[in-house]
N, C-alpha and C positions, 0 to 999 in steps of 0.2 A: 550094925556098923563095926563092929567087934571081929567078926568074922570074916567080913569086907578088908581089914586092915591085915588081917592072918592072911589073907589072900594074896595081899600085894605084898606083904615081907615075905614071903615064900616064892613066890615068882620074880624075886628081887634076888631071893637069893640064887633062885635057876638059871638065873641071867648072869649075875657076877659067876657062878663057875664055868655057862656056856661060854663066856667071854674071854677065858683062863685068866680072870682079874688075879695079880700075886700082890702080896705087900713089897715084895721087892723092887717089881718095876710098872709102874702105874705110864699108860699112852697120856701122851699131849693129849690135851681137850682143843676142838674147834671151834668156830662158829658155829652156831646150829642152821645157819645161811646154809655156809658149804654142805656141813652134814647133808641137808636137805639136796641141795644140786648132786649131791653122789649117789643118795639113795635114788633120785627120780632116773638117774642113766642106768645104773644097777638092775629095778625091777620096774622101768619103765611105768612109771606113774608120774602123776602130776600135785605136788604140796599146794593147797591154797590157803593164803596166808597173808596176814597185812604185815608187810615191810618192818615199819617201825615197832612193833610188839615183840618184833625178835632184836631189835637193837643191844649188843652188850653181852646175849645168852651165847654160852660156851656149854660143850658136852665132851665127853670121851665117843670116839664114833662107836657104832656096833658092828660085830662082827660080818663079813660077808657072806658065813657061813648062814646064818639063821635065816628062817623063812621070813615074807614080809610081817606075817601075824605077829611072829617074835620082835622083831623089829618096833613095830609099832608098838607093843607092850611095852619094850625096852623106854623107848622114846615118852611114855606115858608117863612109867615112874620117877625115870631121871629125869624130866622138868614139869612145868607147873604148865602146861599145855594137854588138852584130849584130843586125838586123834581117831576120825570117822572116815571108816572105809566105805568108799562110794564102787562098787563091782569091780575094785582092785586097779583103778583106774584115777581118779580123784581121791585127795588125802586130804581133808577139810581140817583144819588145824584150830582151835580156838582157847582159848585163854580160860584155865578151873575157874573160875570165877565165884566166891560163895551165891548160891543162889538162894534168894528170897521167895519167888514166886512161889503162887500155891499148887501151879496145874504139874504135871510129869511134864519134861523138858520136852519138847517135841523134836524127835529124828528125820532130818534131811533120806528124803529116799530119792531124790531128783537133783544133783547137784548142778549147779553152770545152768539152769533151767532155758537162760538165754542167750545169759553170757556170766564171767564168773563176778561171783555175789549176789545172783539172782538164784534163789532154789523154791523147791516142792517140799512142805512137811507133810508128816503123816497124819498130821490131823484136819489135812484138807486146805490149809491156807500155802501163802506164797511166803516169800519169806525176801527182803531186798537188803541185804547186810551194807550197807556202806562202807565199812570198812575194809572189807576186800573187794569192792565193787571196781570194776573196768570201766567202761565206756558205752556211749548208748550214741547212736548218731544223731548228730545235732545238737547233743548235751555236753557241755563240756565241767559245767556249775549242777552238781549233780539233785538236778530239782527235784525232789521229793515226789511231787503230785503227774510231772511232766513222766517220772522213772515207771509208774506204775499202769500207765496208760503201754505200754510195752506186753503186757498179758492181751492174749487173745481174750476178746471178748469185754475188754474195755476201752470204751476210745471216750474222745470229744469233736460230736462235730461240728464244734465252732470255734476249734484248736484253743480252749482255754482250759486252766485248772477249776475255774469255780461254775465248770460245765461239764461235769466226768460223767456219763452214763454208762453204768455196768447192768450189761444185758437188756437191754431197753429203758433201764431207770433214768428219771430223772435226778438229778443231783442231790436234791433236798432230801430223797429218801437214800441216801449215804452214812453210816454212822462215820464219822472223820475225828480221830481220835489223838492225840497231842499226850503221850504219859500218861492217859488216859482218860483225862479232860476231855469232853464232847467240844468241839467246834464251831461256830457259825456261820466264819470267814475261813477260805480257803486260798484266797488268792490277793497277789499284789498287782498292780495295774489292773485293779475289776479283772482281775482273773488272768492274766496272759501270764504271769509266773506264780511260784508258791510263797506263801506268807511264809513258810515254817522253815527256817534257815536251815539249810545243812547239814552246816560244821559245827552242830550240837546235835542232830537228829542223828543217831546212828545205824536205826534198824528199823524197815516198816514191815509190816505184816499186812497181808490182804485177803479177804476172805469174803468167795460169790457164794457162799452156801455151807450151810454146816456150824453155824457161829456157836461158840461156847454159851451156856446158858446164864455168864454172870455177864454179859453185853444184852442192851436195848436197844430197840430204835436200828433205822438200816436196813429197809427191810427190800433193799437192791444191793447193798453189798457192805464191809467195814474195812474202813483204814487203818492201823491202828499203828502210829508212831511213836518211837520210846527212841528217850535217849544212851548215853552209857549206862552201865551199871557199874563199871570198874571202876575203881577208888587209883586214882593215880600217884605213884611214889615221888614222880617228877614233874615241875613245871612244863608246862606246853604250851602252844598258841600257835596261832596265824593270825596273815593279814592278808586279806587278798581285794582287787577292783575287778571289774569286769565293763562292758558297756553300759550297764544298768546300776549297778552300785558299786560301794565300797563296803566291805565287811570283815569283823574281825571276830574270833574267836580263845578264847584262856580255859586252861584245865589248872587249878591252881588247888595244888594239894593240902589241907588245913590237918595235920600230922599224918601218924599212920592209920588212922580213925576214919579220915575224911576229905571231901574233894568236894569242890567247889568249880563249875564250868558255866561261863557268861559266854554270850553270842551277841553280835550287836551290827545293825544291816543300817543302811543307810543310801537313797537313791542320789545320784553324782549330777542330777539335774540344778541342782544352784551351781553346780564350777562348771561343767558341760552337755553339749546338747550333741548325742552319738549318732550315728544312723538309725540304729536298734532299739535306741528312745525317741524318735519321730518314726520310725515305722510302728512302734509299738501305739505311741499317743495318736496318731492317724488310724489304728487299728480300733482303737476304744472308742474317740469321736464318730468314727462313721456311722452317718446319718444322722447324728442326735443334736440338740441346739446346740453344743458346742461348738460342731462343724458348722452348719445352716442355720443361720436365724433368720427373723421375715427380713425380705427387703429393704426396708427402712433402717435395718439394725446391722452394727457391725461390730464383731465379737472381737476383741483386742487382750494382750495380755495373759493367755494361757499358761497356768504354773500346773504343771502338778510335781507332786513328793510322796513318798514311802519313807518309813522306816519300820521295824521291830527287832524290840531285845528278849533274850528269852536268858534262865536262869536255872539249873538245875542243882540242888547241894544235895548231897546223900551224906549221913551220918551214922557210922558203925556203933551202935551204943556200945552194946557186947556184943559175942559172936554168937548170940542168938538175938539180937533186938538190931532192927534199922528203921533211921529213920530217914525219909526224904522227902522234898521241898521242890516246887517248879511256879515258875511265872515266867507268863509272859503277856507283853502289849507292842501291840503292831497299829498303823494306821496308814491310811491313803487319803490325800488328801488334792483335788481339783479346783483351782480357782480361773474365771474369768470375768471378763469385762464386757458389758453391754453398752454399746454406744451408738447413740442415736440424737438426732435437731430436733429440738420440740419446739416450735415458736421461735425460733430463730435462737434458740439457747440450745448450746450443747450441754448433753447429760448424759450421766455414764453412771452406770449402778456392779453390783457386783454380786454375780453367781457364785454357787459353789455348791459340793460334793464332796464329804467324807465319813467314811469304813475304819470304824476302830471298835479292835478288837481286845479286851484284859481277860486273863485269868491267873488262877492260885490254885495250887491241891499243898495236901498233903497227906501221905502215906504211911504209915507206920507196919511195918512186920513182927510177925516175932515168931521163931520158932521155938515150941514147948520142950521135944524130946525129938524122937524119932517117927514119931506115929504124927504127931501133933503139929500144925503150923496156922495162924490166923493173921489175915491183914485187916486193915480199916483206912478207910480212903476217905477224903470228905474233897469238895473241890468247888467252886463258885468261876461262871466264866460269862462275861457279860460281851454284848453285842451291842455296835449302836450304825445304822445308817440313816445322816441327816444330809438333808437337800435345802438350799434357798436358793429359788430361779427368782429372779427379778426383771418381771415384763415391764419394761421401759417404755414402752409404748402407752400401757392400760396405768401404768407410777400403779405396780402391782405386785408384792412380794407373796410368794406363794413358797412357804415352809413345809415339808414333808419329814417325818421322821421315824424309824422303824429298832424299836430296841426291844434285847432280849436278854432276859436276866435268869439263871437257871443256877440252884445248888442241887449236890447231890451227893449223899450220904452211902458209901458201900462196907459191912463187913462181912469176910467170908472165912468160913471154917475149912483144914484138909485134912484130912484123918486118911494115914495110908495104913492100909489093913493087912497088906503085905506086899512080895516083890512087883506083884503084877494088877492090884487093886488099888483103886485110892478113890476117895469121895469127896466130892466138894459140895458144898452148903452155904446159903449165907441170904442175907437181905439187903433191899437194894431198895433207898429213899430218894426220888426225884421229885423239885418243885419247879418247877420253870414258868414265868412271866411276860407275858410278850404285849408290849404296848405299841399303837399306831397311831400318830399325827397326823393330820391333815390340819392346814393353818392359811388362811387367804385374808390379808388385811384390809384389803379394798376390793368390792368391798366386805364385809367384817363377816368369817366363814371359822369355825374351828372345831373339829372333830376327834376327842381326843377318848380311843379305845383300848382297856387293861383289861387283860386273862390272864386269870393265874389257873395253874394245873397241876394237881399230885400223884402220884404213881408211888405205890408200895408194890414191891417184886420179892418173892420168895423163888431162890434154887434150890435144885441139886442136882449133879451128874456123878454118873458112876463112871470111873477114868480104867480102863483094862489095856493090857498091854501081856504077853507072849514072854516068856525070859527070852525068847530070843528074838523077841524085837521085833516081829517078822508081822506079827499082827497085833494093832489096836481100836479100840473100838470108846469113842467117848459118846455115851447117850445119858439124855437129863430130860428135866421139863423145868421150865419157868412158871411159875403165878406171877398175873400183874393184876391189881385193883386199885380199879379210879374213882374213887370216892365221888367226887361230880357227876357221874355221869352214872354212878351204882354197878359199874361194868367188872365182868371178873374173866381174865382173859389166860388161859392155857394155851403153852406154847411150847413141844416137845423140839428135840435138836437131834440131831445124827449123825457122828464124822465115823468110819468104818474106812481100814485101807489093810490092804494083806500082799506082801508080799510073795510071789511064788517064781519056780523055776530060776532060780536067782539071778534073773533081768526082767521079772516082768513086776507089774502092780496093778495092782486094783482098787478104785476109789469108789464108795458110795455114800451119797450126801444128803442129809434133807432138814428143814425147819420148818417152823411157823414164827411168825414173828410180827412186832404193831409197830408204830410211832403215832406219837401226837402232836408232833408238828410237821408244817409242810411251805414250801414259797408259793405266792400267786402274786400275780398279775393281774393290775385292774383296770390301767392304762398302761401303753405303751409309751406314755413319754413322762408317765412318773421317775420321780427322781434325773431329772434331764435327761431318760433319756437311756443311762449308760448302764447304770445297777437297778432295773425295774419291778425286780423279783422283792418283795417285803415276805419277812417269817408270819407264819400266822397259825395258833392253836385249834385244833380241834372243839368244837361246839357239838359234836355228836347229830348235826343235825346237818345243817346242808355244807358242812364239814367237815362230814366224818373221820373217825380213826380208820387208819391206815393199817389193813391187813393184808401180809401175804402168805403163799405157801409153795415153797420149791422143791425139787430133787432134781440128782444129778448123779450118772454112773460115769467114770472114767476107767480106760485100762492105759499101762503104760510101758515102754519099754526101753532098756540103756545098756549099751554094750560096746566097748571100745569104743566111743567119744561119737556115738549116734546117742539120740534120744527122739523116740517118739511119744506122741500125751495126745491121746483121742478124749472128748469131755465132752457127754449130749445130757441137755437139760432143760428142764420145764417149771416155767413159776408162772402165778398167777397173782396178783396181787389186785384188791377192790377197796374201793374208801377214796378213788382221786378222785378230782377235778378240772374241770374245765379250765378252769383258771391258774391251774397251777401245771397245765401241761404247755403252754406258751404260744396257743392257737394267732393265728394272724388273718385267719378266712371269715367265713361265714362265722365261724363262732368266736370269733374272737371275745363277744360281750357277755357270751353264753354263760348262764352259771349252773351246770348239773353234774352231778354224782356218778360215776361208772365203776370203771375196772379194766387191767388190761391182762392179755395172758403172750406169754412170748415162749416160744422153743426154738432151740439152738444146735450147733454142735462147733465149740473151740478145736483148733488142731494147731497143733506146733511138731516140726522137723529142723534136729538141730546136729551138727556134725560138727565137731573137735578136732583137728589134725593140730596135733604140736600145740602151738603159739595162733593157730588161724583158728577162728571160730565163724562160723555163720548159720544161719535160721529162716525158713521159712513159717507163718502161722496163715492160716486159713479161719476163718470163723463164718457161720453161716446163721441168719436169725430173720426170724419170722415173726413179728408182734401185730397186734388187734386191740383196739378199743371200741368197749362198751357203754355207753353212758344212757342214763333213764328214759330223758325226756328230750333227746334229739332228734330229729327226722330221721334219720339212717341208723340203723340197726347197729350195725358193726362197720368200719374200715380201721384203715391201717394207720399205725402209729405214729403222731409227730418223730417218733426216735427207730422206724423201720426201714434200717441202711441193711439190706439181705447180705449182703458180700463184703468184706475186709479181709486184704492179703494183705503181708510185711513182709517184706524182705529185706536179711542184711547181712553184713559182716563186719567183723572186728580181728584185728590183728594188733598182739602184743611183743613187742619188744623188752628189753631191760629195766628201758629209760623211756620210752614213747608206744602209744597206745593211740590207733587209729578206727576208723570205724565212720561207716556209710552204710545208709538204708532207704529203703524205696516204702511209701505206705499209701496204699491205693484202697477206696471204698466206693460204692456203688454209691449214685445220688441219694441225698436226704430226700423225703416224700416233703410235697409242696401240693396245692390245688391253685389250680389254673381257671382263671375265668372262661365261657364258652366265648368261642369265637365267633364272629359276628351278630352276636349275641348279648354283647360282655354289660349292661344294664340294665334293671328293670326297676320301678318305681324310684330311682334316682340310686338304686343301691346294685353293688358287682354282682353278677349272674356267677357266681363261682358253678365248674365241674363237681361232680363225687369227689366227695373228701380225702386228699393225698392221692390222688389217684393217678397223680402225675411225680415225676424228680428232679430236682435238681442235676446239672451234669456231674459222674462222677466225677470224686477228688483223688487227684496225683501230686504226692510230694518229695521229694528227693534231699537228705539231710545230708550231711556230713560231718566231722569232728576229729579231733586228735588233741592228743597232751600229749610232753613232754618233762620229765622232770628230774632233776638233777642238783648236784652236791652244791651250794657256795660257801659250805663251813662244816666243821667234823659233826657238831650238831643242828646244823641250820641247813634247810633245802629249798626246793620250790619248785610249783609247778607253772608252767609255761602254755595255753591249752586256747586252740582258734575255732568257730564252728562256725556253717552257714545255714540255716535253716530255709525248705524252699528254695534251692540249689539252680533250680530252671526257671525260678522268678514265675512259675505258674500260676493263675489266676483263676484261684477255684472258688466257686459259688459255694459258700456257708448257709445263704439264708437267700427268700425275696418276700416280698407281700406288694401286695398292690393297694394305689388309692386314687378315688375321683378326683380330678382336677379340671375344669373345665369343661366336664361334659365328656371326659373321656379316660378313660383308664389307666394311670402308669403305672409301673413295674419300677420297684427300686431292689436290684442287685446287692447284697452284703461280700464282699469277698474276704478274702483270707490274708494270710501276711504274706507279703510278697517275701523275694530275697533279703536275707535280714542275717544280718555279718554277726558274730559275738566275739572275745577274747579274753582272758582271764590271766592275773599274773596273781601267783598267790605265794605264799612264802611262810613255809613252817619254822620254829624255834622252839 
C-alpha cells in the first residue's frame, strides 16, 4: 500500500507541472458535468455516470495537451471517482468506495452489453448496475427479475418473474439471492412483477455458468442482488406511483459512520382499479376457480393486495470493521367469495390465497491488514404459502399450506498472497425446513409433513489475475455433506477469460453443482389453482438431489460502439422429476426420476452511434428429457423453445430516454391428442410427447421517461410504457380435458395490451 501511495504522489506531482500549475495564478474549477461534456467532444468518447453522484463536484479542468491516459490519471487522483477504459470508447465512472468484499473486484470487459448499465465481467457473470441504467422496452419501473430476462438465453414463457428459465431450467433450480439471502418468492401478483423493490436494489449480478465456489444451490443459473454499499453524506428519498402501486424510498444518513435505507411498496388497489391491474388480475385468474366455479356458484368480491418493506443499515465501525443489517417482508394476498342457494338459503363462504415472504441477515467484515480479510454472514429467511378454498356446495373447507424455513451460517477467509493471487476459503452451514399441509374438514382429512435438512460446505478458490488485467482465471472446488443421507459431494468451478488483440475476448466456463430443494406439482388446481408449485426437500429416494454439470466457451468482440458475444454451451443436469417439470399430458400423475441435457448457442449484435443504441440477440437450444420408468425413452423438454430473437432500440437524450423492442420465440412444445382417435378406456389418446408446439410468440413493447428539475434539489421522473403494443394473443400454455365424452382444449394466453406510467419524485 505504501508504494501504491508513492505512486500516486509522484504522478500527481507529473501532473501538477504537466499542467504548468503556479502558485501565483490557480484556473477556475468547473463542474466535473462540463469537464466530462468537453473531454467526450475532445477525444470522442462517452462518460458513464449516474447524474446525481456528481451533484456539487468541481475540478480545475486538465490540460488539452495530455493524452487520454493522462487525463484519466489526472481525473483519478483529483476526485474520489475510478475511471475504466472500455477500447477508448466508453469511460465507466464509479464512486472509490471502501470495499469490504472478499473476492478481487471483478473488471467490466463488455460495457453498454445492451444498453448502458448493463455490462460483461471477467469472471463470467452479467453485471445490471441500476444506477446508471437506461431503459429497456416496456420497463419504465426498473424490475429487477423483468431487467434480467433481457440476456440471451433467459426468458419466461409464461411472461412471469416467478417462471425464469435459464437454458432449459426450471425456476426452482435458480439460486435468487437478496444481499445474499436465498429467496423462495420471487414475484408479486404470483409472479407478473418482482417482489424485490428497486429503489433499494442497486445492482444485480447474473451468472449461467461458472459460479464462485462460496454459492449453493442454482444449478440452472444465480441472481444475485445487493443493495448500495455507499454510506451517504446526505439525506435522499423518493416517492413514486405507477398503475400497480405506490412506493417510496429514504437514504437517511446516521453520522459519517453510517447509513440507513428503507423502501416500502404498496399495491394502489384499495383507492384504484387501473387497466394494468384488471389485465394483470385476469392474467392470474385464468382458468382457475377464481375465474370459473361450477355452475351453481358465483364468485363475488375479488380483493387482491401486495406490499413489501425492505431495510438495509451498514455500519462503519472502524476503517477496518463493517457491519451490516437487511430485512425484509413482502406478501400477496387473494380474497373471494363463493356464493351459492342451498335449500332456499343463500350462503357465501370465503376463499383465499397468500405468499409471505420474511427475512434477516447480518454480516460483518473486517479487514486484518493487507494480506488478511474475513467475513461472517448468518441469515434466516422463511416462506409461507397458504390456501383456504371453501366448496360451498360439499360446506367443505379444504386448507393447504406450504412453508419453508431455512438458516444459514457463512464464514470465509481472503488471504492475498500478492498483486495477482488471492485465495478464498471458508465454511458454509445450511439447515433448511420444509413443511406441507393438507387439511379437509369434512369430511375430517389432515396430512401434516416436516423435513428438515443439513448441508456443511467447505471452499476454496484460487483468484489470479495478470498485472495487466488482460487475464483472469478463478478455479476452486466445494465439499458439500449431508449428514441424512451420508452423501459427500465434490463440486469443481471454472471462470477463465483473456483478453487479446485489444478488441477481442475469450470466455471459458464450467461447474458442478447440487440443490436439495425443488417445486412439484401434485395437482393442478392445488392452492386455487393460481401458485400450484409447493417447495419440497430431497428424500434421496424417489426425490433425489439435484445434480448438474456445465460448460461453455464464448469469444467476443467491441470496437467503436459494435459489440459482438458468440456463447455455445452444454449442461446436463439428473435428480428431476416428473412432478416438478409441470407435465399436463399423459404424465401429468406420473412420478419418476430422470435427467435433462440441453445445448445452446446465445448471440448478441449491438451498435452505439452517439446517443442511439440498438441490439440484436439470437439464441438457439435444444433440450431432452430422460426419466426411468416412462414408456418413451427420451423426448423433448416441457422448456424446448429452439429459437428466440430480440430486437430493439434505445435513444437517449438529456432529459428523455426512449426505447422499443420486438421479442419473438418459436412455440413452446405441447402433445396433442391423435385425431380421430382422441380416447381410449375413457382416458386422451395423447401423440409422442411434445411432439407438437404451441404457435410462436410475438410481442412488441415500448417505453420512454422523461425527467426533469422542479427544485435546485428535487427532480422527477415522468415515465409511460405499453406492453404487447399489437394487443397479440399469444398461447402460453394448453392441456386438454374429457368432458362429455369428448375432448376440450383450454388455451392459456398472455397479456394483452397493458398501458403502465409512473410519476416518481426524488428529494
Amino acid at each position: 500500500m505504501a508504494i501504491k501511495n508513492k505512486l500516486y504522489f509522484l504522478c500527481f506531482l507529473f501532473l501538477l507541472f504537466s499542467f504548468e500549475i503556479n502558485a501565483q495564478e490557480t484556473p477556475a474549477k468547473r463542474p466535473l458535468t462540463e469537464v466530462f461534456i468537453a473531454l467526450q467532444k475532445q477525444y470522442n468518447i462517452q462518460f458513464n455516470f449516474a447524474e446525481d453522484s456528481l451533484e456539487g463536484i468541481t475540478i480545475v479542468p486538465p490540460s488539452e495537451d495530455l493524452s487520454l491516459e493522462a487525463v484519466l490519471l489526472y481525473l483519478e487522483v483529483n476526485t474520489l471517482f475510478s475511471f475504466s477504459n472500455q477500447n477508448d470508447t466508453f469511460i465507466l465512472v464509479r464512486a472509490k468506495d471502501k470495499s469490504f468484499e472478499l473476492q478481487q473486484l471483478s473488471e467490466i470487459i463488455l460495457s453498454k452489453y445492451i444498453v448502458k448499465g448493463i455490462n460483461k465481467l471477467n469472471n463470467g457473470s452479467y453485471e445490471i448496475d441500476f444506477a446508471q441504467f437506461d431503459i429497456l422496452p416496456g420497463l419504465i419501473d426498473t424490475d429487477v427479475l423483468q431487467a434480467v430476462q433481457a440476456f440471451p438465453g433467459i426468458q419466461s414463457t409464461n411472461e412471469t418473474v416467478s417462471d425464469i428459465n435459464i437454458r432449459a431450467g426450471t425456476h426452482d433450480q435458480n439460486l435468487i439471492l437478496w444481499d445474499g439471502i436465498k429467496m423462495y418468492q420471487s414475484g408479486h401478483f404470483f409472479g407478473l412483477i418482482s417482489m424485490f423493490n428497486p429503489q433499494i436494489t442497486q445492482q444485480v449480478n447474473v451468472l449461467k455458468n461458472g459460479t464462485d465456489v462460496s454459492l449453493t444451490d442454482g444449478v440452472s443459473g444465480t441472481i444475485f442482488m445487493e443493495t448500495s454499499t455507499k454510506i451517504n453524506e446526505t439525506f435522499k428519498g423518493s416517492l413514486g406511483v405507477n398503475f400497480i402501486d405506490a412506493n417510496g424510498f429514504v437514504d437517511i444518513p446516521l453520522g459519517e459512520k453510517s447509513s440507513l435505507q428503507v423502501a416500502a411498496r404498496k399495491s394502489i388497489s384499495d383507492f384504484a382499479e387501473t387497466p394494468t391491474y384488471s389485465n394483470f388480475f385476469d392474467r392470474i385468474s385464468q382458468d382457475t376457480e377464481v375465474e370459473n366455479n361450477a355452475n351453481e356458484i358465483i364468485n363475488s368480491d375479488q380483493e387482491f393486495d401486495f406490499y413489501d418493506t425492505s431495510l438495509r443499515w451498514i455500519y462503519n465501525i472502524t476503517d477496518k470493521d463493517q457491519l451490516r443489517v437487511n430485512f425484509l417482508n413482502t406478501k400477496n394476498e387473494l380474497r373471494f367469495n363463493e356464493n351459492s342457494t342451498i335449500s332456499a338459503i343463500e350462503t357465501s363462504r370465503q376463499s383465499s390465497l397468500s405468499q409471505h415472504s420474511i427475512a434477516a441477515a447480518i454480516k460483518y467484515n473486517r479487514i486484518w491488514n493487507d494480506k488478511w480479510q474475513t467475513a461472517f454472514e448468518i441469515y434466516e429467511t422463511d416462506y409461507e404459502l397458504k390456501a383456504i378454498n371453501a366448496n360451498i356446495l360439499d360446506q367443505q373447507r379444504f386448507q393447504q399450506e406450504n412453508v419453508v424455513s431455512e438458516t444459514s451460517l457463512k464464514f470465509s477467509v481472503n488471504y492475498k498472497v500478492n498483486e495477482r493471487i488471492q485465495l478464498l476459503n471458508g465454511y458454509h452451514f445450511v439447515e433448511t425446513e420444509i413443511a406441507n399441509l393438507d387439511d379437509v374438514d369434512n369430511p375430517r382429512f389432515k396430512s401434516l409433513v416436516s423435513e428438515v435438512l443439513t448441508t456443511h460446505g467447505l471452499f476454496s478458490q484460487l483468484n489470479y489475475k495478470t498485472l495487466n488485467k488482460k487475464t483472469r482465471l478463478n478455479f476452486g472446488l466445494r465439499y458439500n455433506y449431508i449428514g441424512k443421507f451420508n452423501k459427500h459431494i465434490l463440486e469443481p468451478r471454472l471462470a477463465f477469460t483473456h483478453q487479446f488483440l485489444e478488441n477481442f475476448s475469450f470466455e471459458a466456463l464450467g461447474e458442478f453443482k447440487n440443490q436439495n430443494t425443488s417445486q412439484i406439482i401434485n395437482f393442478q388446481n392445488d392452492f386455487l389453482g393460481i401458485e400450484k408449485r409447493r417447495w419440497q426437500l430431497s428424500n434421496d429416494a424417489d426425490i433425489p438431489i439435484i445434480r448438474s454439470k456445465q460448460a461453455s466457451i464464448a469469444v467476443s468482440y467491441s470496437k467503436k460502439g459494435w459489440l459482438v458475444n458468440v456463447d455455445g454451451y452444454y449442461k446436463y443436469v439428473k435428480g428431476i422429476t416428473t412432478q416438478s417439470q409441470g407435465f399436463q399430458n399423459q404424465y401429468e400423475f406420473a412420478k419418476s426420476r430422470g435427467n435433462y441435457d440441453v445445448y445452446g448457442l446465445d448471440f448478441i449484435l449491438r451498435k452505439q452511434i452517439q446517443n442511439f443504441n440498438t441490439w440484436l440477440s439470437y439464441s438457439y437450444m435444444s433440450s431432452n428429457y430422460e426419466f426411468m420408468s416412462l414408456p418413451e425413452d427420451m423426448f423433448p423438454s416441457n422448456f424446448d423453445v429452439n429459437h428466440t430473437i430480440t430486437f430493439g432500440a434505445a435513444y437517449t437524450l438529456e432529459h428523455l430516454k426512449f426505447s422499443a423492442g420486438l421479442n419473438w420465440h418459436s412455440g413452446k412444445p405441447t402433445t396433442k391428442p391423435i385425431a380421430g382417435n382422441e380416447i381410449i378406456n375413457d382416458e386422451i389418446n395423447f401423440k409422442a410427447t411434445n411432439s407438437s408446439t404451441l404457435e410462436d410468440y410475438l410481442r412488441v413493447d415500448v417505453s420512454a421517461l422523461y425527467d426533469f428539475k422542479l427544485g435546485r434539489k428535487t427532480s422527477a421522473d415522468l415515465g409511460f410504457s405499453i406492453w404487447n403494443v399489437l394487443n397479440k394473443t399469444n398461447e402460453i400454455n394448453n392441456f386438454y380435458r374429457i368432458n362429455n365424452g369428448t375432448v376440450n382444449e383450454t388455451l392459456q394466453s398472455s397479456l394483452g395490451v397493458t398501458p403502465n406510467a409512473v410519476l416518481r419524485i426524488h428529494f
